[in-house]
PDB file of the backbone (N, CA, C, O) and the ligand in Angstrom, with CONECT records:
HET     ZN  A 101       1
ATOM      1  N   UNK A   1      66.646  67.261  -7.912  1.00  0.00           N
ATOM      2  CA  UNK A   1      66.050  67.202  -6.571  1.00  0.00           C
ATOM      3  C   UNK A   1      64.541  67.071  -6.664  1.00  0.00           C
ATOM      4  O   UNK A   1      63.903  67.618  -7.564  1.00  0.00           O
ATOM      5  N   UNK A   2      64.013  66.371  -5.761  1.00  0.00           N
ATOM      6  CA  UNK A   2      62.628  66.115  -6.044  1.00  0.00           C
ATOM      7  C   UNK A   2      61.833  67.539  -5.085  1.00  0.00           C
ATOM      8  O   UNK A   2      62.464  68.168  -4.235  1.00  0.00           O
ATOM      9  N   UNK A   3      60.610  67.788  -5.388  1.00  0.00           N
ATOM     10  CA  UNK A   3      59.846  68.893  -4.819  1.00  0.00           C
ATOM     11  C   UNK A   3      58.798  68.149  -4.294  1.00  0.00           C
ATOM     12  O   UNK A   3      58.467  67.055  -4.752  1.00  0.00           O
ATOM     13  N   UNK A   4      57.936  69.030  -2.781  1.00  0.00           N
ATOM     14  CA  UNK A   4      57.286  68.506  -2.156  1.00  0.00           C
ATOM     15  C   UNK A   4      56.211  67.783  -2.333  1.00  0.00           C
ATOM     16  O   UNK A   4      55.682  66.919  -1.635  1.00  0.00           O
ATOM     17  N   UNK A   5      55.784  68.526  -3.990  1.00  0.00           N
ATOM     18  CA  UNK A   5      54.450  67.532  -4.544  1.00  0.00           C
ATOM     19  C   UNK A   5      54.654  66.460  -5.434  1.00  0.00           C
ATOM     20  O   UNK A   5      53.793  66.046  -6.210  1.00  0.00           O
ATOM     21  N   UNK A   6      56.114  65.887  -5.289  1.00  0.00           N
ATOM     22  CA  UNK A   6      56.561  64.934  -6.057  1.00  0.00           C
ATOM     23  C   UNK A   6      56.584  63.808  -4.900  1.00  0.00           C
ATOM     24  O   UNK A   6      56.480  62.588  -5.026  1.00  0.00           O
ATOM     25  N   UNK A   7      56.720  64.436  -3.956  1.00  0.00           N
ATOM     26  CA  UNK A   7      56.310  63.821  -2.276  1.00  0.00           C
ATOM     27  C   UNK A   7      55.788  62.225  -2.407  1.00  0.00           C
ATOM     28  O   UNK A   7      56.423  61.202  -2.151  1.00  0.00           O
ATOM     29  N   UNK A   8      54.593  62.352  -2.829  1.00  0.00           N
ATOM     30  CA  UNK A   8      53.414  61.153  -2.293  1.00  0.00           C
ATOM     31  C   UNK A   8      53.468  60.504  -3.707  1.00  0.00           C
ATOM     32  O   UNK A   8      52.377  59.934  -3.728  1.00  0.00           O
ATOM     33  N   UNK A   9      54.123  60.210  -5.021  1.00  0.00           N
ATOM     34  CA  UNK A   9      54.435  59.717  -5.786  1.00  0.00           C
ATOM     35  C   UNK A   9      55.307  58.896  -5.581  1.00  0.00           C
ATOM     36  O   UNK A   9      55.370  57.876  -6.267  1.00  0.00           O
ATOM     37  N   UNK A  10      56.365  59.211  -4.372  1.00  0.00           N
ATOM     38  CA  UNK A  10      57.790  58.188  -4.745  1.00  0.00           C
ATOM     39  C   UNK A  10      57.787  57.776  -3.236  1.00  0.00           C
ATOM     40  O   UNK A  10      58.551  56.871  -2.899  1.00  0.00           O
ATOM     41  N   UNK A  11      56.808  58.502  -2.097  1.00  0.00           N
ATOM     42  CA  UNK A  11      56.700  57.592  -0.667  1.00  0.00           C
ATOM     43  C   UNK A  11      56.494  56.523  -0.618  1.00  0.00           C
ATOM     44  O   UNK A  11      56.976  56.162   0.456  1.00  0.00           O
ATOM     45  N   UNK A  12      55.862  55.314  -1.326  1.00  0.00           N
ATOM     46  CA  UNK A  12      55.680  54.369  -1.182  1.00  0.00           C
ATOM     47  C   UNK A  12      56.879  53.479  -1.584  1.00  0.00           C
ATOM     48  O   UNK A  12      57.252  52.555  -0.862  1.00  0.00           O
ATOM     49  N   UNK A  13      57.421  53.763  -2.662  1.00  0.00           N
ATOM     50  CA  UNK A  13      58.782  53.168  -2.822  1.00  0.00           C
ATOM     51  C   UNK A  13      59.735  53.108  -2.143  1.00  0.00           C
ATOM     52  O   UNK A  13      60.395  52.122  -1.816  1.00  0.00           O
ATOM     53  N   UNK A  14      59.883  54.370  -1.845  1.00  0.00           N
ATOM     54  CA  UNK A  14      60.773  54.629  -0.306  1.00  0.00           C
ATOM     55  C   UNK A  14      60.256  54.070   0.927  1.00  0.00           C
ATOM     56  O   UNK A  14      61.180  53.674   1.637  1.00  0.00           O
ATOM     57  N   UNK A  15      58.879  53.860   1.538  1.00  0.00           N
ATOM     58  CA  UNK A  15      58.628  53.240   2.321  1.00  0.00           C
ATOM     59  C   UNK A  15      58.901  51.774   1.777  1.00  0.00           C
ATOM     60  O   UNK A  15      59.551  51.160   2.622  1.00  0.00           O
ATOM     61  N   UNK A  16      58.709  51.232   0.992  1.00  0.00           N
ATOM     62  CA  UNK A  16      58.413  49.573   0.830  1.00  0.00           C
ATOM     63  C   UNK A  16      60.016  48.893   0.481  1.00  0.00           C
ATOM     64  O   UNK A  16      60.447  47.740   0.498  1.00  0.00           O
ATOM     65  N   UNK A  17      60.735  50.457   0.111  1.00  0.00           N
ATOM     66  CA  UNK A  17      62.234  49.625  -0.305  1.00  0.00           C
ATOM     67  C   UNK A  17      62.399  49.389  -1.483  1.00  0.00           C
ATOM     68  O   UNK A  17      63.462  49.145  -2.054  1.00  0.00           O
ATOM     69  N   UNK A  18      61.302  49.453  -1.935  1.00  0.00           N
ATOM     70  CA  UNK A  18      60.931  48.902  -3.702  1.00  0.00           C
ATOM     71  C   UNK A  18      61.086  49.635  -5.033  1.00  0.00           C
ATOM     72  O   UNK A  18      60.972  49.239  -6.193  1.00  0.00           O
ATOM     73  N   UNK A  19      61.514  51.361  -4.270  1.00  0.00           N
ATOM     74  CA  UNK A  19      61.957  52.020  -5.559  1.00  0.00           C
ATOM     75  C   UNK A  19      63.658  51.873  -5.946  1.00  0.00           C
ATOM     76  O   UNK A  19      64.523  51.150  -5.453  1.00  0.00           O
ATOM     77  N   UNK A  20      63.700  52.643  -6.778  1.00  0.00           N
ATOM     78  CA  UNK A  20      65.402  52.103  -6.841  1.00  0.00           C
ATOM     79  C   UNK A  20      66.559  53.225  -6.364  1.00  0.00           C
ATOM     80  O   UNK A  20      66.293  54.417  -6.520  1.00  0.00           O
ATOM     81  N   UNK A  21      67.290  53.001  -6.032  1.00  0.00           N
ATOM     82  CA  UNK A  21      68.151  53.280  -4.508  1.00  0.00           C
ATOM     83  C   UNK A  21      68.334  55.020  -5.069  1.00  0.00           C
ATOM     84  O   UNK A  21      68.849  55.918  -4.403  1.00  0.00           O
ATOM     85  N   UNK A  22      67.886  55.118  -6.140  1.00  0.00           N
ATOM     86  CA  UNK A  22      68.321  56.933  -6.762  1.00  0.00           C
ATOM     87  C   UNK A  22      67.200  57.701  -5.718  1.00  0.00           C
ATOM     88  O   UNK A  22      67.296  58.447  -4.744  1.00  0.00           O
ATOM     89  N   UNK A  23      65.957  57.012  -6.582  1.00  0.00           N
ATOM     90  CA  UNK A  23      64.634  57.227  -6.175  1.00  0.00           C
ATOM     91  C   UNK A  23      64.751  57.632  -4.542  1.00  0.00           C
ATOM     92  O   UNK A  23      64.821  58.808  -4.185  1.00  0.00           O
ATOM     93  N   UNK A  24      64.763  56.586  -3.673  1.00  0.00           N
ATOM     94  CA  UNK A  24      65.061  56.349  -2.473  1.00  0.00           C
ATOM     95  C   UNK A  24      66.039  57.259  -1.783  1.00  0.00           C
ATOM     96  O   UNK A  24      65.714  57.405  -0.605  1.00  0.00           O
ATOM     97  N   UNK A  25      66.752  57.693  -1.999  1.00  0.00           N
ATOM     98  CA  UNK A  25      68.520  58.917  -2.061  1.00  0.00           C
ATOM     99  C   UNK A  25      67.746  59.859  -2.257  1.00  0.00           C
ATOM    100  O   UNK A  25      67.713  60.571  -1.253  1.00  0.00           O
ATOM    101  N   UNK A  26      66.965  60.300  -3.226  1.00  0.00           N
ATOM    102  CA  UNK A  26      66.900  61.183  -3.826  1.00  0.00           C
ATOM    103  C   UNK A  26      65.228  61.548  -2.222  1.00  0.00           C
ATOM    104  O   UNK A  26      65.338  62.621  -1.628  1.00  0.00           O
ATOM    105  N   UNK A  27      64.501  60.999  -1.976  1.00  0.00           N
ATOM    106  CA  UNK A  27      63.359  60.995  -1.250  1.00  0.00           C
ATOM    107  C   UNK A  27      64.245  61.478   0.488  1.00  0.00           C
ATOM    108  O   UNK A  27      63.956  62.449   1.187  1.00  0.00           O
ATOM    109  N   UNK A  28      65.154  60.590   0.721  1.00  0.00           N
ATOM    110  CA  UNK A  28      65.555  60.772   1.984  1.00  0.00           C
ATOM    111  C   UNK A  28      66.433  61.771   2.130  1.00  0.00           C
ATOM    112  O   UNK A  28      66.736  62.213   3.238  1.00  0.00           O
ATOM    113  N   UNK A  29      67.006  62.295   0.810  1.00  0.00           N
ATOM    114  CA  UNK A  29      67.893  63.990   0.988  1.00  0.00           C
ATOM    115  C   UNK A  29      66.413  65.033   1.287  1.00  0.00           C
ATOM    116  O   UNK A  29      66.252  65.773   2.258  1.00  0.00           O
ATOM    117  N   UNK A  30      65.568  64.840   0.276  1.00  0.00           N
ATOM    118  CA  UNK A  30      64.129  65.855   0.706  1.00  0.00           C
ATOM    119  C   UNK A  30      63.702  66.093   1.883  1.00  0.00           C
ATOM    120  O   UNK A  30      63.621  67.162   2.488  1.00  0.00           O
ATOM    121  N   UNK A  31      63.285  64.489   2.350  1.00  0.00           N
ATOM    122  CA  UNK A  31      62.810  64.787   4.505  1.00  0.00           C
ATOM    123  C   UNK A  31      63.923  64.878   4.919  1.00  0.00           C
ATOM    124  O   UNK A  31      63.686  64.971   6.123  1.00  0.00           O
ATOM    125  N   UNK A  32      65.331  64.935   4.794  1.00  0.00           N
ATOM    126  CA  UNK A  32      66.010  65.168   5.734  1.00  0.00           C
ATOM    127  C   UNK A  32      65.925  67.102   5.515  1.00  0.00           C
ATOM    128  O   UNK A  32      66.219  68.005   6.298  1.00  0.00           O
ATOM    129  N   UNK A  33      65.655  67.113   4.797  1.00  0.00           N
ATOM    130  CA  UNK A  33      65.749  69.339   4.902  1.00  0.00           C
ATOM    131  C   UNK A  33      64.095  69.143   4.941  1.00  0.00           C
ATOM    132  O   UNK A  33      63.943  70.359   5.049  1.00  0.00           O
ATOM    133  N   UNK A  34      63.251  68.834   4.943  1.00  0.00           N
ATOM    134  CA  UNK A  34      61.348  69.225   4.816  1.00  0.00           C
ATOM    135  C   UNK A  34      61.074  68.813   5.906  1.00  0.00           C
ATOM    136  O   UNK A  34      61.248  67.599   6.005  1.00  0.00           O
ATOM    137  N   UNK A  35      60.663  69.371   6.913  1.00  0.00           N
ATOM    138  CA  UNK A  35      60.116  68.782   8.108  1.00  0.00           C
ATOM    139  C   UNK A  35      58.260  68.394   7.163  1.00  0.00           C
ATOM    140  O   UNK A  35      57.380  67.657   7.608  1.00  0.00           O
ATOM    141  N   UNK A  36      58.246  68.732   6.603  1.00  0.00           N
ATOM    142  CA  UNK A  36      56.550  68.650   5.952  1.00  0.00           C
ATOM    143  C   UNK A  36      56.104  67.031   5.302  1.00  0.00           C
ATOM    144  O   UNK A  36      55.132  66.311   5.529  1.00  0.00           O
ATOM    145  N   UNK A  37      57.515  66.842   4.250  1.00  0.00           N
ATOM    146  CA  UNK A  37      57.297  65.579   4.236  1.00  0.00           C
ATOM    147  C   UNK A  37      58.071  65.207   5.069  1.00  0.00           C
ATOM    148  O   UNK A  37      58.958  65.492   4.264  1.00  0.00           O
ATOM    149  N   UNK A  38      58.503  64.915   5.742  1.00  0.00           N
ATOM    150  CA  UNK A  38      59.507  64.217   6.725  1.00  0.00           C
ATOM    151  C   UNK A  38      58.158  63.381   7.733  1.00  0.00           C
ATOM    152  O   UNK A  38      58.135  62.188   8.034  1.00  0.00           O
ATOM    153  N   UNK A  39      56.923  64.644   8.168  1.00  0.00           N
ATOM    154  CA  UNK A  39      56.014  64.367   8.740  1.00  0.00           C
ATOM    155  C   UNK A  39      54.925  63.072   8.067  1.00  0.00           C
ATOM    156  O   UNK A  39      54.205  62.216   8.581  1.00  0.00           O
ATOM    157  N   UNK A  40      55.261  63.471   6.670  1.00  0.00           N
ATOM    158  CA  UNK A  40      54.064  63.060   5.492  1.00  0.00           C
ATOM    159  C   UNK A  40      54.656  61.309   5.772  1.00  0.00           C
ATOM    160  O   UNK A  40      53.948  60.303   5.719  1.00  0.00           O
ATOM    161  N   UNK A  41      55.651  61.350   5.972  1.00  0.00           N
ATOM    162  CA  UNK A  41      56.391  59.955   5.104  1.00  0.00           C
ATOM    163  C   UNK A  41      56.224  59.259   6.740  1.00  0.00           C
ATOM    164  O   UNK A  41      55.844  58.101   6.914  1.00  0.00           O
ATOM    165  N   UNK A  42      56.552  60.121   7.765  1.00  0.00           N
ATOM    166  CA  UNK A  42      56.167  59.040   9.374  1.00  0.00           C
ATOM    167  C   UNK A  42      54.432  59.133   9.031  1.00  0.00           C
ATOM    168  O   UNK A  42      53.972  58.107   9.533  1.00  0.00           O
ATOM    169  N   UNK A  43      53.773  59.593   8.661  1.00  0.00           N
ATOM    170  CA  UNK A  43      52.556  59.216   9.134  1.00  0.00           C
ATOM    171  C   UNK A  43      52.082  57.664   8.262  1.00  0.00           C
ATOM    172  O   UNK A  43      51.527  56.645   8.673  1.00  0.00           O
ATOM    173  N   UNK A  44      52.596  58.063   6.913  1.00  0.00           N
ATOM    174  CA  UNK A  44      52.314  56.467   6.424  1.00  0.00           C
ATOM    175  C   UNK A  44      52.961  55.587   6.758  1.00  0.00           C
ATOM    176  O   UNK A  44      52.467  54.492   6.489  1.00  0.00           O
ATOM    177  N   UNK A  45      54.450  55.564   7.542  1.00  0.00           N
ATOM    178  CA  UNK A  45      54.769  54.663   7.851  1.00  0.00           C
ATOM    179  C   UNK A  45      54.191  53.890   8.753  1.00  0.00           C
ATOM    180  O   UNK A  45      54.096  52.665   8.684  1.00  0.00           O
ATOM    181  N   UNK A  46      53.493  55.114  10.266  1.00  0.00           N
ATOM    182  CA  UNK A  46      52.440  54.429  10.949  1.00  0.00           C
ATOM    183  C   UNK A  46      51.415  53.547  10.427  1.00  0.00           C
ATOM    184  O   UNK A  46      51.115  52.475  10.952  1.00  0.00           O
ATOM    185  N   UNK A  47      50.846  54.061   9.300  1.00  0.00           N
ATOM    186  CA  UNK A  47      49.217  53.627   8.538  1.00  0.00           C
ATOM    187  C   UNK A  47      49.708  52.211   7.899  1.00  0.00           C
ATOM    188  O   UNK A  47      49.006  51.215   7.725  1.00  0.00           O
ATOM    189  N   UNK A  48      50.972  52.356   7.620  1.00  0.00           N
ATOM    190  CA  UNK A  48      51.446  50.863   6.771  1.00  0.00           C
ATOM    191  C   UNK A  48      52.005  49.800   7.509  1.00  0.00           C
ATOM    192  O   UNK A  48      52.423  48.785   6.951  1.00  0.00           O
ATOM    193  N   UNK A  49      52.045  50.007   9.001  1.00  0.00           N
ATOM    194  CA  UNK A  49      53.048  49.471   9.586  1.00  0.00           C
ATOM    195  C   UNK A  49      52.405  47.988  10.156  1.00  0.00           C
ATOM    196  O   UNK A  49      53.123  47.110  10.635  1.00  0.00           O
ATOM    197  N   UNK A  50      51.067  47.884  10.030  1.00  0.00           N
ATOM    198  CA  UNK A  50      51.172  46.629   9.981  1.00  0.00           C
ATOM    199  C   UNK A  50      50.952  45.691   8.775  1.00  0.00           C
ATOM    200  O   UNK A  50      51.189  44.485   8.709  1.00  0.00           O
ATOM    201  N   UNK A  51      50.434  46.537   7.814  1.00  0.00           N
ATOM    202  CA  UNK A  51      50.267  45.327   6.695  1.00  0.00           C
ATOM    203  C   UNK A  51      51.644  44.851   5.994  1.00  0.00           C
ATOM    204  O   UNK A  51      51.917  43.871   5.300  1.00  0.00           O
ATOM    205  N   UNK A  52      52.638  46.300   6.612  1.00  0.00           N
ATOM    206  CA  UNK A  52      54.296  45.984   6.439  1.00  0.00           C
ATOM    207  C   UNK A  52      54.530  44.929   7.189  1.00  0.00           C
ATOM    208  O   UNK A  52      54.809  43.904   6.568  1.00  0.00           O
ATOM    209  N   UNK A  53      54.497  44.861   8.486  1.00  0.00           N
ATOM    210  CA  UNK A  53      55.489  43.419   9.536  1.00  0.00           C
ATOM    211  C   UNK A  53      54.995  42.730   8.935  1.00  0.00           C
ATOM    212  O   UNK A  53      55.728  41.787   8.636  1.00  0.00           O
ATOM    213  N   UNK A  54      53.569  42.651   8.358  1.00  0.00           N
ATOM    214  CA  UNK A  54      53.265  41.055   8.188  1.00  0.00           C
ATOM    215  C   UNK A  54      53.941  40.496   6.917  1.00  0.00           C
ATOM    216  O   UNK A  54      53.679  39.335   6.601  1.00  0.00           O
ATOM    217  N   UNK A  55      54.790  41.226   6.162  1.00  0.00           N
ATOM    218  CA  UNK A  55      55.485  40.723   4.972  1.00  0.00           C
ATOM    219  C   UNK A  55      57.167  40.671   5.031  1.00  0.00           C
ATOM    220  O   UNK A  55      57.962  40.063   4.314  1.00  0.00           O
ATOM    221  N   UNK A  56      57.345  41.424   6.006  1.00  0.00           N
ATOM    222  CA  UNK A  56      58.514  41.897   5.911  1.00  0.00           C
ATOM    223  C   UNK A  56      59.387  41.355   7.559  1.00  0.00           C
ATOM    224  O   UNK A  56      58.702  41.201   8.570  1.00  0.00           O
ATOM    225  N   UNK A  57      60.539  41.182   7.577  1.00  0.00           N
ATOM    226  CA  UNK A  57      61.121  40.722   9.188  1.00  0.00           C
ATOM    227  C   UNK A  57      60.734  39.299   9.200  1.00  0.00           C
ATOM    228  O   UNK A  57      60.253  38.693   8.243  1.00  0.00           O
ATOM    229  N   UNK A  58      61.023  38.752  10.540  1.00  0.00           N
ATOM    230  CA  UNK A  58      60.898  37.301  10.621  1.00  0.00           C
ATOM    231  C   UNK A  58      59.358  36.830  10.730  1.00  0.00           C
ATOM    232  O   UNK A  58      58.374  37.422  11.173  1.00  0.00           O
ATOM    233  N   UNK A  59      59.475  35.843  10.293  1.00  0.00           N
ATOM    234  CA  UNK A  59      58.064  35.704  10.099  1.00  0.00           C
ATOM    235  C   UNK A  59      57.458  34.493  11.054  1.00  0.00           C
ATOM    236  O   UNK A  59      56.844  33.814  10.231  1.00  0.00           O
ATOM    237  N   UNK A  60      57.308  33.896  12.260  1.00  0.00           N
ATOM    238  CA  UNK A  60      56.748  32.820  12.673  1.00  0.00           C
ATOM    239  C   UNK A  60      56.298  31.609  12.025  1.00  0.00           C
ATOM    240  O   UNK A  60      55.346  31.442  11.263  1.00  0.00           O
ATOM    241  N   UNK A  61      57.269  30.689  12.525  1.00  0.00           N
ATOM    242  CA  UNK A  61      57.778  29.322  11.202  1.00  0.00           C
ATOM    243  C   UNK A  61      55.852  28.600  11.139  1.00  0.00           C
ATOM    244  O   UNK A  61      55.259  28.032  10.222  1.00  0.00           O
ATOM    245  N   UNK A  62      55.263  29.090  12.969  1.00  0.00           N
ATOM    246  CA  UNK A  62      53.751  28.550  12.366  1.00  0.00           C
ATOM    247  C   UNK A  62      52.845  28.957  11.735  1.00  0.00           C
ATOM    248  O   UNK A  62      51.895  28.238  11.426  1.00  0.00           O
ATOM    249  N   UNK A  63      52.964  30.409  11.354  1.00  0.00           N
ATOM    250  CA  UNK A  63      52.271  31.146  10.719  1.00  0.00           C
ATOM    251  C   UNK A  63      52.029  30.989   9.558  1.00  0.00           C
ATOM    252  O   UNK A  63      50.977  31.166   8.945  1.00  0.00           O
ATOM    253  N   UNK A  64      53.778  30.383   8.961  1.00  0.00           N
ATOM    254  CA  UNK A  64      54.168  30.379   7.033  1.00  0.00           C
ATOM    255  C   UNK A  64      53.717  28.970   7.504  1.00  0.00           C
ATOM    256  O   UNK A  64      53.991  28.316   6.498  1.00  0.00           O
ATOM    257  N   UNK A  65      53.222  28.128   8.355  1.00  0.00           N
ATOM    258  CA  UNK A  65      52.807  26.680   8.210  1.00  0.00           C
ATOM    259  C   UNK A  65      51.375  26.666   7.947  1.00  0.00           C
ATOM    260  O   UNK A  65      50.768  25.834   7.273  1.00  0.00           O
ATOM    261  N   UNK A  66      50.968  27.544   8.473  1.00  0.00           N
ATOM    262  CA  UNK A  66      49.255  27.545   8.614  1.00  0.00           C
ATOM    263  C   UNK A  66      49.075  28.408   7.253  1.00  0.00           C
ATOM    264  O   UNK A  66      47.936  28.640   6.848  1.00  0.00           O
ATOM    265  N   UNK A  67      49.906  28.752   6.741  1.00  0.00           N
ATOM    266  CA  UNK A  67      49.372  29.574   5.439  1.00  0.00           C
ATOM    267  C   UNK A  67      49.803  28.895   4.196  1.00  0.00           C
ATOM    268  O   UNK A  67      49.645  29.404   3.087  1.00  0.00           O
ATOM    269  N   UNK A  68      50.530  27.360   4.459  1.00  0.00           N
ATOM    270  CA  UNK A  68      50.624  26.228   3.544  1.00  0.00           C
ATOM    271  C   UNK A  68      52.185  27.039   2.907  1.00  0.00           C
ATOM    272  O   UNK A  68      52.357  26.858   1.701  1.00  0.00           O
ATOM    273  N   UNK A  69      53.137  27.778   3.540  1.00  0.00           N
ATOM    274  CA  UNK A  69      53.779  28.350   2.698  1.00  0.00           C
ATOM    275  C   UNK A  69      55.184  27.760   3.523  1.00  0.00           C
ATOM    276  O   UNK A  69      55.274  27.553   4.733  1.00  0.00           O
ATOM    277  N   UNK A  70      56.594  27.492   2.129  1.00  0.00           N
ATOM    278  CA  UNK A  70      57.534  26.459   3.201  1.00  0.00           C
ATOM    279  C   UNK A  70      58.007  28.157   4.017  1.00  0.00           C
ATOM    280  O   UNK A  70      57.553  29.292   4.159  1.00  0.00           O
ATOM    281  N   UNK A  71      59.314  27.252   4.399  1.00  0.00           N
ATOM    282  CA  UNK A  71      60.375  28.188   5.450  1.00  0.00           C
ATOM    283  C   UNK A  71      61.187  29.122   4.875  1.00  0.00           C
ATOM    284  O   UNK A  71      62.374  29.044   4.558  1.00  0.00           O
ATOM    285  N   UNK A  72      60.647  29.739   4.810  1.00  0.00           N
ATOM    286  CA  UNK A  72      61.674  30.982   4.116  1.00  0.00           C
ATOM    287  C   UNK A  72      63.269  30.373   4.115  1.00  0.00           C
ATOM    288  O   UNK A  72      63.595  29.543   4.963  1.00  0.00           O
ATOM    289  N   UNK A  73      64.164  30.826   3.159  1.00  0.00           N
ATOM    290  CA  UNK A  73      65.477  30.475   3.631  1.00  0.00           C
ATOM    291  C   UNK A  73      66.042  32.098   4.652  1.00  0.00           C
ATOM    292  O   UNK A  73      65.499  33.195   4.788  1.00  0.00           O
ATOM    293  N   UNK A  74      67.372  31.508   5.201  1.00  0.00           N
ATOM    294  CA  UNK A  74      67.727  33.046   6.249  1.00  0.00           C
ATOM    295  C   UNK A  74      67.898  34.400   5.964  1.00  0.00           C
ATOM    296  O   UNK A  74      67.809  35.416   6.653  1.00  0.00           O
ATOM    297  N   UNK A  75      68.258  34.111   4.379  1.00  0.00           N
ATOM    298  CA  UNK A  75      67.741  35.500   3.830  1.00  0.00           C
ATOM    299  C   UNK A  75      66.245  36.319   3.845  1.00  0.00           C
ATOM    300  O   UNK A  75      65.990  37.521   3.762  1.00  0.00           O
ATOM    301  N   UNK A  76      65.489  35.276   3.969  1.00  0.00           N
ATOM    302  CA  UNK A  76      64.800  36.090   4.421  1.00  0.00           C
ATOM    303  C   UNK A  76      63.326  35.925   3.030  1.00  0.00           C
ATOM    304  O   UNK A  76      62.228  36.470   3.144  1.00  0.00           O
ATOM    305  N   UNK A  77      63.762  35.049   1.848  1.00  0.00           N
ATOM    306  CA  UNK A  77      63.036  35.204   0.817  1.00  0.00           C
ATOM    307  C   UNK A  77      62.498  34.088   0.711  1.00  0.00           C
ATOM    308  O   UNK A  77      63.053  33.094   1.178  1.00  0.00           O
ATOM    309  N   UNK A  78      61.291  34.014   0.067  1.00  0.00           N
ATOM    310  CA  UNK A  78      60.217  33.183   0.328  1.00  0.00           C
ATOM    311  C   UNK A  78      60.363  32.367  -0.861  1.00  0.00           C
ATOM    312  O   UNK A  78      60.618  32.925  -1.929  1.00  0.00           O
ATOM    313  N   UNK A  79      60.235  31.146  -0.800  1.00  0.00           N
ATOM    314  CA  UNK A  79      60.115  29.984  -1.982  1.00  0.00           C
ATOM    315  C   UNK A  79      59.018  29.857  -2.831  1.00  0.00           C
ATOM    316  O   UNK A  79      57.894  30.097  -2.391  1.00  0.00           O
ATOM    317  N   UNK A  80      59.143  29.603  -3.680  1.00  0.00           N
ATOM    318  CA  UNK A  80      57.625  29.611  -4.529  1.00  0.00           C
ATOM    319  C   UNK A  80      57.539  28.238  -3.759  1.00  0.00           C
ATOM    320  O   UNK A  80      58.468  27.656  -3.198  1.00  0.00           O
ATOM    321  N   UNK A  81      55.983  27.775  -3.874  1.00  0.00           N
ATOM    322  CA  UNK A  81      55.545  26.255  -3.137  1.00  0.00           C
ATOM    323  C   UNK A  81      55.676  25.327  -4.415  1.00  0.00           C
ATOM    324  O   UNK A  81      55.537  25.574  -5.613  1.00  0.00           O
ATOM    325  N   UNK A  82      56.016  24.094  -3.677  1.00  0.00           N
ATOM    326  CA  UNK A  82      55.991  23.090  -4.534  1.00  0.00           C
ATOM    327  C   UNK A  82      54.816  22.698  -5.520  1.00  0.00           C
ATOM    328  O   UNK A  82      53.770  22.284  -5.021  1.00  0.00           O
ATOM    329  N   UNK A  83      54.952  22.824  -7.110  1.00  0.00           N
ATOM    330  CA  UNK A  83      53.778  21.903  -7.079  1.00  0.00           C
ATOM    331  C   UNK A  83      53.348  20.625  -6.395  1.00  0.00           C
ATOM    332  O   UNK A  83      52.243  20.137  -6.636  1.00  0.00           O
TER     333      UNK A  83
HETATM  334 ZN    ZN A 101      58.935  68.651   1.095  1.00  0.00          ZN2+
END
């Protein structure tokens, strides 16, 4: 089981999705009994939440145009650009 000052080591993984699903299990059994991090982990989600949408969810087909980048396929994952 992870402890509260193991907290802000493995939040970002758990926020970004990017740690691996133990990690992640193991973070969301903690805030579900810690109201302390439970608090810790909504406040960065606020602080991250926009440099998150802008990577993550659908993305505006003119946006990935104006940023020279193609169309994502519906999954959702981005193509490397053509040489
Ligand atoms: Zn805790």
């Amino acid at each position: 089981m992870l402890i509260c000052k193991e907290i802000p080591d493995v939040a970002s993984d758990y926020i970004s999705r990017e740690g691996s699903k133990r990690t992640r299990l193991m973070v969301a059994i903690h805030v579900a009994q810690c109201s302390n991090c439970r608090n810790y982990i909504r406040g960065l989600k606020i602080s991250g939440n926009l440099a998150a949408e802008s990577l993550r969810g659908p993305v505006p087909t003119a946006l990935l145009q104006n940023l020279g980048l193609d169309i994502p396929d519906r999954g959702g994952s981005f193509k490397e650009p053509n040489e």
